[in-house]
C-alpha positions in Angstrom: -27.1 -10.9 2.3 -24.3 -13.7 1.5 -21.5 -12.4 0.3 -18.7 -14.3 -1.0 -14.7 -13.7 -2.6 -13.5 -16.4 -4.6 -9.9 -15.4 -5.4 -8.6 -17.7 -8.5 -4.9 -18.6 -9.1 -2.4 -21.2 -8.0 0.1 -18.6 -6.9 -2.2 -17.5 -4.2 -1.5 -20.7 -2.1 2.1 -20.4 -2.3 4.3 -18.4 0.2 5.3 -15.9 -2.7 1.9 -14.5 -3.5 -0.6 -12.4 -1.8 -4.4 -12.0 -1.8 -4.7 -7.9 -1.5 -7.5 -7.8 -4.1 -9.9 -9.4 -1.4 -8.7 -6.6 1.1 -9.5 -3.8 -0.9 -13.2 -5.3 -1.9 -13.9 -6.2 1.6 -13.5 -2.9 2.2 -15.3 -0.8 -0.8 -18.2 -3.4 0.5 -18.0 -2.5 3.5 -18.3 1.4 2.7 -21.7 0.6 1.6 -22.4 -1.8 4.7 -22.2 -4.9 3.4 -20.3 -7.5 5.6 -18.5 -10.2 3.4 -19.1 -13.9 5.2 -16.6 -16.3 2.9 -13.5 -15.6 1.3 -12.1 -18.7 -0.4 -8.7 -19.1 -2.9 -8.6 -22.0 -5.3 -6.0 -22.8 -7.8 -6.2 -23.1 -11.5 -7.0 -26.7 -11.6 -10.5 -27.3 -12.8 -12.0 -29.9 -10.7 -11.7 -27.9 -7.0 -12.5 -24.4 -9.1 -15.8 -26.6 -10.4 -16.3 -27.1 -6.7 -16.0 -24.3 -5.6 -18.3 -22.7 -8.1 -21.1 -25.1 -7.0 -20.6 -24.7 -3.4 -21.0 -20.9 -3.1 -23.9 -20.6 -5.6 -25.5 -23.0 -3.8 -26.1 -20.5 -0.9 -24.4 -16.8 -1.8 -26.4 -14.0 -3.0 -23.6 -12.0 -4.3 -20.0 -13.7 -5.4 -17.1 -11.8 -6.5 -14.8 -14.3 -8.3 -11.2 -12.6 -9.3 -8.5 -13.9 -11.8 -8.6 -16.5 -14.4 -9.2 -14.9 -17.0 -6.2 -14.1 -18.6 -4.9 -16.0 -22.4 -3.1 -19.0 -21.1 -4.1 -22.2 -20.7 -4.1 -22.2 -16.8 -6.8 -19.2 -17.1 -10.2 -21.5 -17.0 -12.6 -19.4 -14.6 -15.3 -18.6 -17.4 -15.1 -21.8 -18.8 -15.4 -23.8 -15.6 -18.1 -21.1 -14.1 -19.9 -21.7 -17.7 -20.1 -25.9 -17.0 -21.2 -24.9 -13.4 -24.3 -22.8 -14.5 -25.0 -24.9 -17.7 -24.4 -22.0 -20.3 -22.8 -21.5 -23.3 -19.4 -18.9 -24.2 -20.4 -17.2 -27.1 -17.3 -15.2 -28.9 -17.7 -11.5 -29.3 -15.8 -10.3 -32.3 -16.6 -6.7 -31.3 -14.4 -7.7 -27.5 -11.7 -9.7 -29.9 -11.5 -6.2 -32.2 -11.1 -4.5 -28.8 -8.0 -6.6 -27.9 -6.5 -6.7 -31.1 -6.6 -3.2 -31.2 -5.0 -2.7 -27.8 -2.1 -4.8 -29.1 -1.9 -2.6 -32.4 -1.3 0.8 -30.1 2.0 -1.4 -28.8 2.9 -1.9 -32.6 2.4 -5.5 -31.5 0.1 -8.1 -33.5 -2.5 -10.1 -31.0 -1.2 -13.4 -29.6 -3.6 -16.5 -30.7 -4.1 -17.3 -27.4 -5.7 -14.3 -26.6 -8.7 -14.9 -28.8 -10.3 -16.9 -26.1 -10.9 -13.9 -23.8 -13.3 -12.6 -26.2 -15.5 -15.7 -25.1 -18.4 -14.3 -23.0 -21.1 -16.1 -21.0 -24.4 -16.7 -22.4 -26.6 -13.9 -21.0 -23.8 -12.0 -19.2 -22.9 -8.0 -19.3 -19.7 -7.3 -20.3 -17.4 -5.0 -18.0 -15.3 -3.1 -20.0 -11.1 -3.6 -19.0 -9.7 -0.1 -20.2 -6.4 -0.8 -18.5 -5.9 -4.7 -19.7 -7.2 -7.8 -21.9 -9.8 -9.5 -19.7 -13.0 -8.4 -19.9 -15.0 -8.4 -16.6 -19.0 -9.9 -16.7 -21.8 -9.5 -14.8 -24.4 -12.4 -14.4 -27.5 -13.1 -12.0 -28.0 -17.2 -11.9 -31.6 -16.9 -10.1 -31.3 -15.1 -7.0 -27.6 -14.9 -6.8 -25.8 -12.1 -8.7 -22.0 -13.5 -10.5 -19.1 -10.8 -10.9 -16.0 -12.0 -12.6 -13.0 -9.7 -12.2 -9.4 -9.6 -14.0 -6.8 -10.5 -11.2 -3.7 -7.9 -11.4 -4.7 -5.0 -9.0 -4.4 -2.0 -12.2 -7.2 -4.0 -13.6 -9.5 -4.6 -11.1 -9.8 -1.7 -9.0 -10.6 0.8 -12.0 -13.2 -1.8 -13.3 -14.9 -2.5 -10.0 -15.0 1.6 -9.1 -16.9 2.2 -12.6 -18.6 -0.7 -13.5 -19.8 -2.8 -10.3 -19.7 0.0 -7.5 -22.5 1.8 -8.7 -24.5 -1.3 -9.0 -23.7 -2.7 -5.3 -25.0 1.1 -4.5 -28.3 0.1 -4.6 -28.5 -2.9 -2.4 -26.2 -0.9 0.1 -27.5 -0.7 3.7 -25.9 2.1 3.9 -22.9 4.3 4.1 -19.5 4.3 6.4 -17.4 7.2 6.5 -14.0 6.6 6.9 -10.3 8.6 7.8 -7.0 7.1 8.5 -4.7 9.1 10.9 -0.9 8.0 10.7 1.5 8.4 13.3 5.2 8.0 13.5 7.5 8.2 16.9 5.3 6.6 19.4 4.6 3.0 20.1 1.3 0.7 19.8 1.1 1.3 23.3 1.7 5.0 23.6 -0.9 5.7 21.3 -3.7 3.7 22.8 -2.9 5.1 26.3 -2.9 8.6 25.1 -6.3 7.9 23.5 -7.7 5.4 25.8 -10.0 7.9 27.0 -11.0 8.4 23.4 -12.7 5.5 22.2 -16.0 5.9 21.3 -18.6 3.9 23.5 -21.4 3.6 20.4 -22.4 1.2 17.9 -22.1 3.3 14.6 -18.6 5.1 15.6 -15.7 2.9 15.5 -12.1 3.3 16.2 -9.4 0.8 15.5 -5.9 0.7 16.2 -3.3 -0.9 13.5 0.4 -0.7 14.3 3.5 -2.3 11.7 7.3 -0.8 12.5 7.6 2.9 12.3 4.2 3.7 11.8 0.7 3.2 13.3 -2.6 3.8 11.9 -5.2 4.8 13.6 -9.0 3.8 11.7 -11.9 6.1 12.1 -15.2 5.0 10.8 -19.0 5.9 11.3 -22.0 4.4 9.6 -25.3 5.9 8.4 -28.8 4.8 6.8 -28.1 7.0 4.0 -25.4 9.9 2.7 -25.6 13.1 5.2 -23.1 15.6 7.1 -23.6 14.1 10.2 -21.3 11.1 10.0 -18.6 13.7 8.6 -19.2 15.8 11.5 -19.2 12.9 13.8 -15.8 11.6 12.6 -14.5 15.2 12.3 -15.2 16.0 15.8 -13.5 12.8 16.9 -10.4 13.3 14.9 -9.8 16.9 16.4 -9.7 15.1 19.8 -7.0 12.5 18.9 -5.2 15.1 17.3 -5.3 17.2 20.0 -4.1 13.6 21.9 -1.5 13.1 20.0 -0.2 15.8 18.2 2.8 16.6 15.9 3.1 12.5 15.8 0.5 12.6 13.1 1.6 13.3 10.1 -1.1 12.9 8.0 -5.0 12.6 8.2 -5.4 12.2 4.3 -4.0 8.5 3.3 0.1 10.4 2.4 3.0 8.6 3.0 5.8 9.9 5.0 7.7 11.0 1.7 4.6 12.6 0.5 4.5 14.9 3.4 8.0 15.7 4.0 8.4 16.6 -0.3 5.0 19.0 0.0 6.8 20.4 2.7 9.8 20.5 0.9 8.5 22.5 -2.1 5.9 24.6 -0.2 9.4 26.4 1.7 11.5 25.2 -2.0 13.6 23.7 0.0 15.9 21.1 -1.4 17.7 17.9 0.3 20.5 15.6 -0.4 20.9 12.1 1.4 23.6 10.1 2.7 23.0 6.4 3.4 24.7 3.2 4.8 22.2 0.8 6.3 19.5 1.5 4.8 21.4 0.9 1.1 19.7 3.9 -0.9 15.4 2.6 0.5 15.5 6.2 2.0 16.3 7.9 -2.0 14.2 5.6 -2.9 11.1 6.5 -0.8 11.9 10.4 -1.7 11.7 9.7 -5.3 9.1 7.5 -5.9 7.0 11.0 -5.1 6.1 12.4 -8.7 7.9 15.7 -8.9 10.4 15.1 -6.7 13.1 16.0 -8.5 12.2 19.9 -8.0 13.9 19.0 -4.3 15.4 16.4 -4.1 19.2 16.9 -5.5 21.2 13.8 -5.0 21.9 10.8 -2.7 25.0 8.6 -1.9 24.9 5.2 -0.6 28.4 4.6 1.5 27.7 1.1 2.6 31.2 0.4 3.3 34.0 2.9 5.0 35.8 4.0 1.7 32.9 5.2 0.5 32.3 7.2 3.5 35.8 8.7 3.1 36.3 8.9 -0.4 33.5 10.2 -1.5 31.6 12.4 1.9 35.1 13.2 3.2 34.3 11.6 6.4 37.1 11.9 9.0 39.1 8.1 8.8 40.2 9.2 12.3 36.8 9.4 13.4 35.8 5.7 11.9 38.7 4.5 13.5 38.2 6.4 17.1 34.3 5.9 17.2 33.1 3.6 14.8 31.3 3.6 11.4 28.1 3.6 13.2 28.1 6.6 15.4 26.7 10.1 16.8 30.3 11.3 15.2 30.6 9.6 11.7 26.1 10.4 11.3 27.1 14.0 12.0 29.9 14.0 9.5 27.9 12.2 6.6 24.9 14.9 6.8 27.3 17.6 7.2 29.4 16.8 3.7 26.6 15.6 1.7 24.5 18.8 2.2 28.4 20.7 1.8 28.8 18.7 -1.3 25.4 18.6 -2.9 24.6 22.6 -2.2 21.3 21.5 -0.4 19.0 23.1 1.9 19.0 19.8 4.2 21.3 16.8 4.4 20.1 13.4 5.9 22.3 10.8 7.0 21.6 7.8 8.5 24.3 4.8 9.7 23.5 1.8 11.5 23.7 -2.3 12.1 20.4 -3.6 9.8 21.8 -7.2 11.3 21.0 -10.0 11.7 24.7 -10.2 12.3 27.4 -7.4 12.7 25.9 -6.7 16.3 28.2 -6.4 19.5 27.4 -5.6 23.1 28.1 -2.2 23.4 26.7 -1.5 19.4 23.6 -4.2 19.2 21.5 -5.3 15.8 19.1 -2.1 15.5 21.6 0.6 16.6 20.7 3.4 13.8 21.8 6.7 14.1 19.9 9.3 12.1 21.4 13.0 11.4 19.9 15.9 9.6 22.0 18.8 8.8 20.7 22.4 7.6 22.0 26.1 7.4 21.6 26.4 10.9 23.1 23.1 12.9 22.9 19.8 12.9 20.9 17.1 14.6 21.8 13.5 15.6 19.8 11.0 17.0 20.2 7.7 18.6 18.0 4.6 17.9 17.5 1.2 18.9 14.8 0.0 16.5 13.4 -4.3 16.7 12.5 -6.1 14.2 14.2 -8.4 11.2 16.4 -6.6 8.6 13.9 -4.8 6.3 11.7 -3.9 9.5 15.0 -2.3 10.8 15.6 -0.7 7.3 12.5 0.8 7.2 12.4 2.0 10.6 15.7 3.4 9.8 14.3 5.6 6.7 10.8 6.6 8.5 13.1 8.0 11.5 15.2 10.3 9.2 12.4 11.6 7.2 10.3 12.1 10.2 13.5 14.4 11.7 13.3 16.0 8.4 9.2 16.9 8.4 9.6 18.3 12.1 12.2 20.7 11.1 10.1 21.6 8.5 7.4 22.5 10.6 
């Protein structure tokens, strides 16, 4: 079977936009062991889009065009995909009562330009958009099956899970079993010489190895004929020997975040935390409370970019900035120290350090971070020297702190 992504929308061939919606397809299709072979982005200009149309229906079997059919003028997928295949739009007034009702809920009155999304292809099935205004459609054109999707993410996702999954289900070769292990602390390197002896040697049991600063995933997958235990078994039994491999570096085996794990663990022991940041300019509060429920933990954070703020409001020793430095084992062990003092917190996590790409010197180079957690019992400081480009050294920065943070916990 020909499989083919058409991802629709000027933006997409510009340096500020990204193509994710084609990731997470590839993969659902993939789940059901189907292999995608194109993957093509057009803009919204209606002679390539026209060509584009022709070209993959001349040999695909299944196409999965996203975006374009939104209200504005640029938005032309069904009308261009219409002249391709020779049929007419007929208006639905039940979709256009849909929309208009939509826009009632917001105590807002439906835009004229909307109107034209309740234009449907002759012959099509209509997939209902519960979380936006662009219906989805489903089409065959001979022996090739059409599937227009709404672009933004929130819409296509839920609309693809309930209204085209279950139909790809039956062509489906089969089924892939997958789990995700994530690991912080050890290198791309470490990891796949610790499991080097690990890789499964078969066909239908994969393992793949993806690594991005601070963090490397590690992809188990096995595929079966049909739904049974065994794959689950198969992958289970492989997991336990990674684990056993790698150990308290993996944090989590269920798709969490860092920040997920360390605020279950939080309020599993109700345990709260307060934060103290330089470098990192508040990404590390951030992180923490972008975790719904959050607040029953996490109690306050500071962000003392510069040294006043470090002194006026943490009470961090001037003589100490002056003897040792802003970014130090000394002024990382003061800031976790006051902010947990000040903020009446279980834990207190620090972190100070050059982000660059300037501000670097020989003895204190870009990517010096020093990370401190502070708790009834002591405190802990490390040192790091973390690569990469400002955010990369950011982030490192954050996933370092709360990764002190989780192995206390434990």
């Amino acid at each position: 079977m020909k499989i083919e992504i058409l991802a629709v929308g000027s933006e997409l061939l510009t340096p500020f936009y990204q193509d994710t919606n084609s990731l997470y397809l590839t993969q659902r299709l993939n789940d059901l062991g189907l292999d995608v072979s194109f993957k093509t982005i057009v803009g919204d200009d209606r002679e390539n889009l026209l060509l584009s149309f022709k070209n993959i229906l001349g040999h695909a079997d299944l196409l999965l065009a996203m975006g374009g059919l939104g209200p504005t003028t640029d938005d032309i997928t069904r009308e261009v995909l219409a002249e391709a295949l020779g049929r007419e739009l007929v208006f639905r007034d039940d979709i256009c009562q849909k929309i208009e009702a939509r826009f009632s809920r917001r105590g807002l009155t439906m835009p004229a330009p909307n109107k034209k999304q309740a234009y449907i292809l002759q012959g099509a099935e209509v997939l209902e958009n519960k979380n936006g205004t662009a219906p989805g459609l489903w089409l065959e054109e001979g022996p090739t099956r059409i599937v227009l999707l709404p672009g933004p993410p929130a819409e296509l996702k839920p609309m693809f899970e309930e209204h085209v999954w279950p139909k790809l289900a039956a062509l489906a070769k089969g089924f892939t079993v997958r789990r995700v292990l994530k690991i912080t602390g050890l290198t791309e390197s470490e990891v796949e010489t610790r499991i080097s002896s690990l890789t499964p040697r078969g066909q239908e049991l994969g393992l793949t190895v993806l690594a991005s600063p601070g963090q490397i995933e590690i992809h188990l997958y096995v595929f079966a004929p049909k739904p049974s235990d065994l794959p689950a078994q198969k992958i289970e039994a492989l997991e336990k020997r990674i684990s056993d491999a790698l150990g308290s570096y993996i944090f989590s085996t269920s798709g969490e975040e860092l920040e997920e794990v360390v605020g279950r663990l939080l309020r599993a022991q109700r345990k709260t935390l307060a934060v103290a940041e330089s470098c990192t300019g508040g990404l590390l509060s951030h992180r923490l409370t972008n975790v719904p429920g959050s607040s029953e933990y996490f109690l306050e954070g500071f962000i003392v970019y510069g040294n006043q703020g470090k002194i006026r409001d943490l009470n961090v020793s001037e003589a100490k900035i002056q003897n040792y430095g802003a970014v130090s084992a000394e002024v990382a062990r003061e800031m976790a120290t006051e902010v947990r003092q000040r903020a009446g917190s279980s834990f207190g996590l620090a972190i100070t350090g050059i982000a660059g790409p300037t501000g670097g010197t020989p003895e204190k180079p870009v990517g010096l971070v020093y990370t401190a957690l502070a708790w009834a019992g002591g405190v802990e400081v490390i040192k790091n020297i973390f690569l990469g480009k400002r955010e990369q050294v950011k982030f490192q920065s954050s996933q370092k702190a709360l990764d002190i943070l989780r192995r206390r916990l434990l």
